[in-house]
C-alpha positions in Angstrom: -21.6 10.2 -3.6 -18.0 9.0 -3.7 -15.2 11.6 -3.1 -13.9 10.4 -5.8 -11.6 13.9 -5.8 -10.1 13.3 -2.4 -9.3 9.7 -3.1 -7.7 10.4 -6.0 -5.1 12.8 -3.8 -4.6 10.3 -1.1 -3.8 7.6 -3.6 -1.3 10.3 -5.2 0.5 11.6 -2.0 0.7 7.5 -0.3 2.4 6.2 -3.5 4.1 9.3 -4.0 5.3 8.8 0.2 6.1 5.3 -0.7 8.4 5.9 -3.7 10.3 8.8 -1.4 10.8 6.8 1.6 12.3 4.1 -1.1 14.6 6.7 -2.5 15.3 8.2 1.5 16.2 4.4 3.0 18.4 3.5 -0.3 21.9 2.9 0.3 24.1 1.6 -2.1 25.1 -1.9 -2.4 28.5 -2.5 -1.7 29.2 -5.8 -2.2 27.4 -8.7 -4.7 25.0 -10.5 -2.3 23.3 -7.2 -1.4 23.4 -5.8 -4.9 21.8 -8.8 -6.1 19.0 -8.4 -3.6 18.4 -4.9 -4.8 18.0 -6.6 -8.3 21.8 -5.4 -9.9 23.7 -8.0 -11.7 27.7 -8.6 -11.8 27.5 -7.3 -15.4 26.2 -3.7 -13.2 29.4 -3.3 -11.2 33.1 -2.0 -13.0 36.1 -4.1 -12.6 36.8 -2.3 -9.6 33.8 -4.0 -7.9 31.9 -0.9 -7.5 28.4 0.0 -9.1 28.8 2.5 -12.1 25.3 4.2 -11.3 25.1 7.1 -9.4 23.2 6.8 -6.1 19.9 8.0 -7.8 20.3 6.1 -10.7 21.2 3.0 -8.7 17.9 3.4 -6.9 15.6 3.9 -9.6 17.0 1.0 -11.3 16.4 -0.8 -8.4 12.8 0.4 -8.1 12.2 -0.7 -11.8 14.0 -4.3 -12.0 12.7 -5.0 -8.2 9.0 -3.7 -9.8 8.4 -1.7 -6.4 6.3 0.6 -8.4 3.2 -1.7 -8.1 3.7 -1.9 -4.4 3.0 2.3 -4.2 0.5 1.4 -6.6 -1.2 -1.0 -3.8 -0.2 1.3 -1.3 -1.9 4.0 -3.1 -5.0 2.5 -3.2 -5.2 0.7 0.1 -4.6 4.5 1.5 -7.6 5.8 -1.1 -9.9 3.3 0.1 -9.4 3.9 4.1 -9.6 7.6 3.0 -12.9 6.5 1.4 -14.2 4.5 4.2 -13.2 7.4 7.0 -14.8 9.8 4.9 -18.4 7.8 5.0 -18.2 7.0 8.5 -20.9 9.3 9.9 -23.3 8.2 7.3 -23.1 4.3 7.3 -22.1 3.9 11.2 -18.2 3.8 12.5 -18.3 0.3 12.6 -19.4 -0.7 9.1 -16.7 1.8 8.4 -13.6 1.5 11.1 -13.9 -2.3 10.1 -13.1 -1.2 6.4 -10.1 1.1 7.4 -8.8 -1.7 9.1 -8.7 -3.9 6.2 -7.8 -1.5 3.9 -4.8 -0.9 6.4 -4.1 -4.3 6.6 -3.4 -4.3 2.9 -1.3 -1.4 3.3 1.3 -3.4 5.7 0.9 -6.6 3.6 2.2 -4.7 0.5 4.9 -3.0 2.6 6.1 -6.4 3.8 6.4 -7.3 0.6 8.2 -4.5 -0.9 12.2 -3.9 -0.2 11.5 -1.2 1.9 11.1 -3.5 4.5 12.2 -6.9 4.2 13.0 -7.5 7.7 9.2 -6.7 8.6 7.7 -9.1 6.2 10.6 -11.8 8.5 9.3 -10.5 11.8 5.8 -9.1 11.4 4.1 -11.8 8.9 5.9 -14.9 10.2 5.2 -17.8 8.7 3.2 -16.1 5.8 6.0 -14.2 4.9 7.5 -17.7 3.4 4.1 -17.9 1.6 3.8 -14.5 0.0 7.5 -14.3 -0.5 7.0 -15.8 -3.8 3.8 -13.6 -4.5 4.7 -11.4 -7.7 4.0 -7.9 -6.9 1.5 -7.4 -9.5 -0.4 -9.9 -8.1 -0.8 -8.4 -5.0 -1.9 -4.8 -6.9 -4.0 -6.6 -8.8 -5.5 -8.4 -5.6 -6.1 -5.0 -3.7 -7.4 -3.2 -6.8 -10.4 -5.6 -6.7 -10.6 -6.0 -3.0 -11.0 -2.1 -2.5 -13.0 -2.0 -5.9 -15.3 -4.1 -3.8 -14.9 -2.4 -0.9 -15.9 1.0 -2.3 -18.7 -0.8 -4.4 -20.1 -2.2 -1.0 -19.8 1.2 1.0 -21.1 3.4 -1.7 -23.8 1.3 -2.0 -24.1 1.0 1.8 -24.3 4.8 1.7 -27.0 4.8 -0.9 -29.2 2.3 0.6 -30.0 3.2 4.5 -27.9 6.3 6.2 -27.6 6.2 9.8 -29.1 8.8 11.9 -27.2 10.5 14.8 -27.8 9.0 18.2 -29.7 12.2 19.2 -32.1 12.1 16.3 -32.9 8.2 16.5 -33.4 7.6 20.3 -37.6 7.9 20.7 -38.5 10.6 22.9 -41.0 10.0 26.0 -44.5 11.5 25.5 
């Protein structure tokens, strides 16, 4: 049976972590280069060459036109599935399981590289793949870990179904 309760909350609180740590690390652009990074326009600043927008307004404008909302979408669901896969450890065997989390996290830091919260990580951390995905829309990537963790779930749950592992103690034969 899928926990389908429990992933439901760790979807919530990781995209819900995800767009607070956006709204925490925001700082307001102070000059055009970085205000265009953040996804503001000249037309955005006053003649004074400041940003009319208050700091959280700035930031959730930012978080719309920069469409960092499907990134705690993938996060959300990269964070469900791990969630899902720790949950059924015991049942289908830690490494059928530990293997999952790990590609589930691995999903997790590819969507973070690609989000604004960390640009310099998806420079440093993915390399040369960084240049590759750098042009990846976000939806894209949602899209791509909604059916990777679909799949995911669909192979666990069905793992879980078909052939539960016993305990150690249970399954070693006994001498008689």
């Amino acid at each position: 049976m899928i926990p389908y309760r429990i992933m439901i909350v760790v979807f919530l609180l990781a995209a819900m972590a995800y767009v607070g740590s956006s709204r925490a690390t925001f700082q307001m652009p102070v000059s055009l280069e970085e205000a265009e990074a953040c996804g503001f326009t000249s037309a955005d600043f006053t003649p004074a060459g400041k940003l009319d927008y208050t700091p959280t307004r700035a930031w959730r404008l930012s978080f719309e036109r920069k469409a960092e909302y499907w990134v705690a979408i993938s996060i959300g669901l990269s964070a469900a599935f791990v969630a899902f896969a720790l949950l059924t450890a015991r049942r289908i065997g830690a490494a059928i399981a530990s293997g999952a989390a790990v590609g589930g996290g691995l999903l997790v830091l590819g969507a973070v590289c690609l989000s604004c919260l960390a640009p310099a990580l998806s420079i440093v951390g993915l390399g040369m793949l960084a240049g590759f995905m750098a042009g990846v829309p976000k939806w894209l990537m949602a899209l791509n870990t909604l059916m990777v963790t679909t799949w995911g779930a669909l192979f666990l749950s069905r793992r879980l179904r078909a052939c539960p592992v016993l305990p150690a103690a249970a399954s070693t034969p006994t001498k008689g």
